[in-house]
C-alpha positions in Angstrom: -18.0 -37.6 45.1 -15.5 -35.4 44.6 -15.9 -31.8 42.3 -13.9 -33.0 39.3 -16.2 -36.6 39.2 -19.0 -34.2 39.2 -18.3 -31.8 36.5 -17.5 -35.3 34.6 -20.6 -37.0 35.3 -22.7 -33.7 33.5 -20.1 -33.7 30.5 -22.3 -33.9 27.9 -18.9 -34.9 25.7 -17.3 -37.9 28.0 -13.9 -38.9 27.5 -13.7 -42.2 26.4 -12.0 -44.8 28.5 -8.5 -44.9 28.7 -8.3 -49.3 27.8 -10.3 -47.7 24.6 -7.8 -45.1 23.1 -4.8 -45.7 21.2 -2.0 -43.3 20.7 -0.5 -42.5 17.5 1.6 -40.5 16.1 0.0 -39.6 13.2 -2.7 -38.5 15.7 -0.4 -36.3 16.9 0.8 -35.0 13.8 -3.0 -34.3 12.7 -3.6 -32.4 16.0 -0.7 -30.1 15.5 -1.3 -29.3 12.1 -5.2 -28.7 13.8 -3.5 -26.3 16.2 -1.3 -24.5 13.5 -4.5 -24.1 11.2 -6.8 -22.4 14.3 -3.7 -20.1 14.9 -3.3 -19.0 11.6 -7.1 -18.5 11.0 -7.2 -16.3 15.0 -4.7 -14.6 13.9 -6.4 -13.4 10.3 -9.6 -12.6 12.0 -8.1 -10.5 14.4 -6.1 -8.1 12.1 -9.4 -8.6 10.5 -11.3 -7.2 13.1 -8.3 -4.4 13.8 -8.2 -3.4 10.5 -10.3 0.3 10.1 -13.1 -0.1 8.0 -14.5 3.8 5.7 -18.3 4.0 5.6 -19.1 6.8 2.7 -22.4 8.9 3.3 -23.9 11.6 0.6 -25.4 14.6 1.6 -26.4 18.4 0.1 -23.5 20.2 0.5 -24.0 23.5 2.2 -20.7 25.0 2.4 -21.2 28.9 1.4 -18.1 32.0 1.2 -15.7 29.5 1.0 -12.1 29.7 -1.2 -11.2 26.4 -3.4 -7.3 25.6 -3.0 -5.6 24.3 -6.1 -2.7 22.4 -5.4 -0.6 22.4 -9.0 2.5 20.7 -9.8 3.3 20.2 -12.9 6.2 20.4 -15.8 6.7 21.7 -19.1 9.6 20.4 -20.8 9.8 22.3 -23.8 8.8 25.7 -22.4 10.9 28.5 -20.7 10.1 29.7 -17.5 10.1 33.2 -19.4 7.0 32.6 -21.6 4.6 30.9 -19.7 2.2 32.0 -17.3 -0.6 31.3 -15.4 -4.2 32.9 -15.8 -7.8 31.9 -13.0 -11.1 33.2 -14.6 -13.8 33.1 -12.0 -17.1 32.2 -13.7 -19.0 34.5 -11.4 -17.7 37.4 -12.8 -16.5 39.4 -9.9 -12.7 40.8 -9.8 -11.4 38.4 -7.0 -8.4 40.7 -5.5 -7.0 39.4 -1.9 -6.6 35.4 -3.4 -4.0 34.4 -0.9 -1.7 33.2 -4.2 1.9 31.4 -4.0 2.8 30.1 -7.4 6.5 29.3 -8.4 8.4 28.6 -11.4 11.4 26.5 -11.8 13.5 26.9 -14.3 15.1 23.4 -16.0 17.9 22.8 -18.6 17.5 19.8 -20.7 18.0 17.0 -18.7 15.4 18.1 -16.1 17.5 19.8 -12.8 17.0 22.6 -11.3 18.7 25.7 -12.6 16.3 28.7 -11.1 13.6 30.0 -9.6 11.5 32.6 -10.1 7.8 33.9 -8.6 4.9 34.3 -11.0 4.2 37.8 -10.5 1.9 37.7 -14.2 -0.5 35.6 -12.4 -3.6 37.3 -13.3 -6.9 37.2 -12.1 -9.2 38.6 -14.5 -12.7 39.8 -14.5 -15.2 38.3 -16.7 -16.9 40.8 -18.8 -16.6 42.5 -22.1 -15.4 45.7 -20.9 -12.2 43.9 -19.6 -11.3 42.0 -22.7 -12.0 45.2 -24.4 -9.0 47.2 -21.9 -6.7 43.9 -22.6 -7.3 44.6 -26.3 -6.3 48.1 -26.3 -3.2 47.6 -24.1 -1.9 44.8 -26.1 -2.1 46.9 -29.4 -0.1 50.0 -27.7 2.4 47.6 -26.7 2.5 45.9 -30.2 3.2 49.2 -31.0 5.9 49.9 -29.1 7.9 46.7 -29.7 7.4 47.1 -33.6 9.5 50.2 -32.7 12.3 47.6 -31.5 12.4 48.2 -28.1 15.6 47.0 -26.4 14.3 45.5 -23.5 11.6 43.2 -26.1 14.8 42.3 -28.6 16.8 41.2 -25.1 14.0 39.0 -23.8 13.1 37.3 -27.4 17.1 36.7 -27.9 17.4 35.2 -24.2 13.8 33.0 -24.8 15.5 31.6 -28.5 18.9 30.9 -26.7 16.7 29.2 -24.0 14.7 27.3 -26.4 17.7 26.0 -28.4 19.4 24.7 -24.9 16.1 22.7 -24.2 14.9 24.9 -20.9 11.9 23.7 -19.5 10.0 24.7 -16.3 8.2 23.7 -13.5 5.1 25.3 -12.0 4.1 24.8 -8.8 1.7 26.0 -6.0 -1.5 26.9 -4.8 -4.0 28.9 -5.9 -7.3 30.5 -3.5 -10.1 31.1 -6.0 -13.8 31.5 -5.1 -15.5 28.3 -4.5 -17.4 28.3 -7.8 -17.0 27.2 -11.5 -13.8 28.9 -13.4 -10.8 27.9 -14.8 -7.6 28.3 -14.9 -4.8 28.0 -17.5 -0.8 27.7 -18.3 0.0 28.5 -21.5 1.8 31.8 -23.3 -0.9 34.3 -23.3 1.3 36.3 -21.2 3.5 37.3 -24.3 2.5 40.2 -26.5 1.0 38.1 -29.4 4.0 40.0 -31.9 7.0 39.0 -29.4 5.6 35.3 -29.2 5.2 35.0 -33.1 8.8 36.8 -33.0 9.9 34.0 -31.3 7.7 30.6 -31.7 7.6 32.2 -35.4 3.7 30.8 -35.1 1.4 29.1 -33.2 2.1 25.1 -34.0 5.4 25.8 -33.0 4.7 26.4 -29.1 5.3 22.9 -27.6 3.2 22.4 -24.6 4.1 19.3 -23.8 3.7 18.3 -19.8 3.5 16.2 -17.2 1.1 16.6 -13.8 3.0 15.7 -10.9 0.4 16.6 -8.8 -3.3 18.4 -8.8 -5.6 18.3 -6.5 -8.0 20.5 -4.5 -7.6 20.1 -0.2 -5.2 18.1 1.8 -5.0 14.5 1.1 -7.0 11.4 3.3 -6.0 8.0 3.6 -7.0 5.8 0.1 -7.7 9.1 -1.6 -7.2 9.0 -5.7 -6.3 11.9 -8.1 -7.0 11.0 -11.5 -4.3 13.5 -13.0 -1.4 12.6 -10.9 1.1 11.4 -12.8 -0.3 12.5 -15.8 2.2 12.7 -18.9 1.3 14.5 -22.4 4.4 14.7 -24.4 4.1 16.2 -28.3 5.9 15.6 -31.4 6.2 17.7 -34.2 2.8 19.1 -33.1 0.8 21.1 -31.0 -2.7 22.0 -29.4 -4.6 22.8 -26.7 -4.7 20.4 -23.7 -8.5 20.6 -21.8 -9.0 18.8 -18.5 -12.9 19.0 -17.4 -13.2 18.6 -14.1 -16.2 17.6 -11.8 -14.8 18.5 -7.9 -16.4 16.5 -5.5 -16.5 18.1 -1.5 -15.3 15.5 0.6 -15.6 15.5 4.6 -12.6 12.7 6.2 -13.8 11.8 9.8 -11.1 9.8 11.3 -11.9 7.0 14.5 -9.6 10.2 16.8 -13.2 12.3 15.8 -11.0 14.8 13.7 -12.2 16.0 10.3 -10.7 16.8 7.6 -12.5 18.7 4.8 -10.9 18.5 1.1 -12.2 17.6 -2.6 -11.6 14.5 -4.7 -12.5 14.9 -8.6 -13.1 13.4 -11.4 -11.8 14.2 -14.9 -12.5 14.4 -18.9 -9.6 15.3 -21.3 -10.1 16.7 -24.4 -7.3 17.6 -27.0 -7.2 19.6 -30.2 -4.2 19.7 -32.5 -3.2 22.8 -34.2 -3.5 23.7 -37.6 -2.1 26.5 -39.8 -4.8 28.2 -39.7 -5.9 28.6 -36.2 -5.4 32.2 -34.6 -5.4 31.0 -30.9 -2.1 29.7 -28.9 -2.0 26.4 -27.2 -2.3 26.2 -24.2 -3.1 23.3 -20.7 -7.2 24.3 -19.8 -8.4 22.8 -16.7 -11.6 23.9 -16.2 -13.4 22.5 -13.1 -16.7 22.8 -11.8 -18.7 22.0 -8.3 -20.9 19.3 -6.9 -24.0 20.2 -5.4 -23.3 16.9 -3.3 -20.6 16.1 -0.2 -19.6 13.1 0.6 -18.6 12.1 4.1 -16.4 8.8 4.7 -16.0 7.5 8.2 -13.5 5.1 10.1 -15.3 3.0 11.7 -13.9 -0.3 13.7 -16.4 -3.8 13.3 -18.2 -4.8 16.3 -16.7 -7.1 18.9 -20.2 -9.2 18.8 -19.2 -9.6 15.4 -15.5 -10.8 16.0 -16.5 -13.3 18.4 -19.3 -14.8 15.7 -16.6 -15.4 13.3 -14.1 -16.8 15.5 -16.6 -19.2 16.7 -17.7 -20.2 13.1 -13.7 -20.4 12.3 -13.3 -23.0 15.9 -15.9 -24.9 14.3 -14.0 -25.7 11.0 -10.7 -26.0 12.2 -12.6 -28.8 14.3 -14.4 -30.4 11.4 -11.2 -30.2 9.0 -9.0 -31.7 12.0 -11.2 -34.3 12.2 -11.4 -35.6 8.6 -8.2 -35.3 8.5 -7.3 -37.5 11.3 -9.7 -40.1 9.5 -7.6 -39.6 6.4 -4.4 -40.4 8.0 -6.0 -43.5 9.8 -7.4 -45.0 6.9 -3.8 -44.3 4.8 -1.8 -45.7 8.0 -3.9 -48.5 7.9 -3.7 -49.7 3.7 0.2 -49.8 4.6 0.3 -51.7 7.5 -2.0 -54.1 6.9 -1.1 -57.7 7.2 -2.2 -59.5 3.7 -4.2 -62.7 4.0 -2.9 -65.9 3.5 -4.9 -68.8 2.4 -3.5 -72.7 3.2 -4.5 -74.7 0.1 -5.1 -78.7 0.9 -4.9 -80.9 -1.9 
């Protein structure tokens, strides 16, 4: 007995005998469309199987003397570059002075191109305590002062904001701030101007537009599937004006990619907030985002499915392509058959 009449004789399948099988070519058919369907389903399970899957884990975070970057990108339409400016409060109340800062405005005529640029140098960074608001006070009045005494230099900068204004400038602000990785806020709006020289120009409060639209804000480089709630954020105004307040909960987020490399950033989530101006109000509009820290990190890992666990589904997915080829090869037979099958004739004898 040879080796191939041996391995037959064990089969626990045997082939039926040859005087016992008929060809056909819907078989065929059926057995093709069989072996399209298996190739098809290999094919998905494998790019299932290759496909990276993110595993998210929550721990204490325990990250201390660390700096927070802000990423902002934004646009104010209706707003010269001249009159707006940018101030960080640090909730601790210590006088952050080495923030490694790089914010930039560009200036934009009415249709929204480029005309300018220009460095923030009013960033400030203030200390929060009374006796500082108390020195800001003071200063402000000896300016008022001074510009009540029509300064030249004042009556130049309000006559070149009103010509700006009337071309439709807008500006773009963009960069990133290093604050002290606790709760604060930061804010774009025209606090910058002596309060006289903005009412000089807005002629009052309603009148200050801040209209704008977040291109971009967010706090740490970006991972794969990551989502920032305010991007592409648009808050346009008409005929009115308010403040604009973004409450922000900052999530620390560790990235650990299948290469082992990590990447440490935040994600976020936001509330807005927005009250309209009335005639009445003594404050200035302004865009608030005020963010503040969770006491819990989240770490999401790439991770690839087990190979165990490949070879399970493709043997569940041989199964079914079987099953399915089969009934459908009873199908075809049984339709085949209702076509070509003779009709009966009966002989009637009278």
């Amino acid at each position: 007995m040879g080796v191939k009449q041996a391995l037959r004789s064990i089969d626990a399948f045997p082939r039926a005998e040859d005087h016992l099988l008929q060809k056909t070519q819907s078989g065929a058919v059926v057995s093709i469309v069989g072996l399209l369907i298996m190739v098809i389903l290999f094919l998905s399970e494998l790019s299932y199987y290759l496909n990276t899957l993110t595993v998210h884990q929550m721990s204490v975070d325990l990250k201390r003397g660390e700096t927070l970057p802000i990423h902002v990108n934004m646009t104010f339409p209706s707003l010269p570059c001249d009159v707006l400016s940018m101030d960080a409060i640090d909730m601790s109340g210590k006088h952050e002075v080495d923030l490694d800062t790089n914010i930039w405005k560009l200036r934009l005529n009415s249709h929204g191109h480029i005309i300018g640029t220009e460095y923030i140098s009013d960033l400030v960074e203030k200390e929060h305590d009374h006796s500082s608001h108390k020195h800001d006070e003071h200063k402000n009045e000896t300016d008022a002062l001074n510009l009540l005494g029509f300064d030249e230099a004042a009556e130049t900068m309000i006559k070149k904001v009103k010509q700006a204004l009337a071309d439709g400038e807008g500006c773009r602000v963009y960069g990133v701030l290093d604050v002290q990785r606790v709760a604060g806020n930061f804010h774009i709006s025209v606090h910058g101007l002596n309060i006289y020289v903005a009412q000089m120009i807005f002629g009052g409060s309603k009148n200050v537009n801040v209209s704008h639209m977040i291109h971009d804000l967010s706090f740490g480089p970006k991972y794969p599937g990551i989502h920032n709630p305010l991007d592409g954020t648009n808050r346009i105004l008409h005929d009115t004006s308010g403040t604009f307040k973004y409450y922000i909960k900052i999530v620390p987020t560790e990235y650990r990619y299948l290469s082992k490399d990590i990447l440490t950033t935040n994600q976020y989530s936001v509330t807005e907030y927005y009250t309209p101006m009335n005639e009445f109000d003594r404050t200035w509009p302004a865009v608030y985002f005020l963010y503040d820290l969770s006491p819990i990190t989240v770490t999401i890992k790439e991770e690839r499915r087990s190979f165990l666990h490949l070879i399970t589904r493709l043997c569940a997915v041989l199964g079914g392509t079987f099953a399915l080829t089969g009934m459908l090869d009873r199908w075809m037979f049984r339709i085949i058959k209702s076509f070509t099958k003779k009709p009966s004739t009966r002989s009637i004898h009278k």
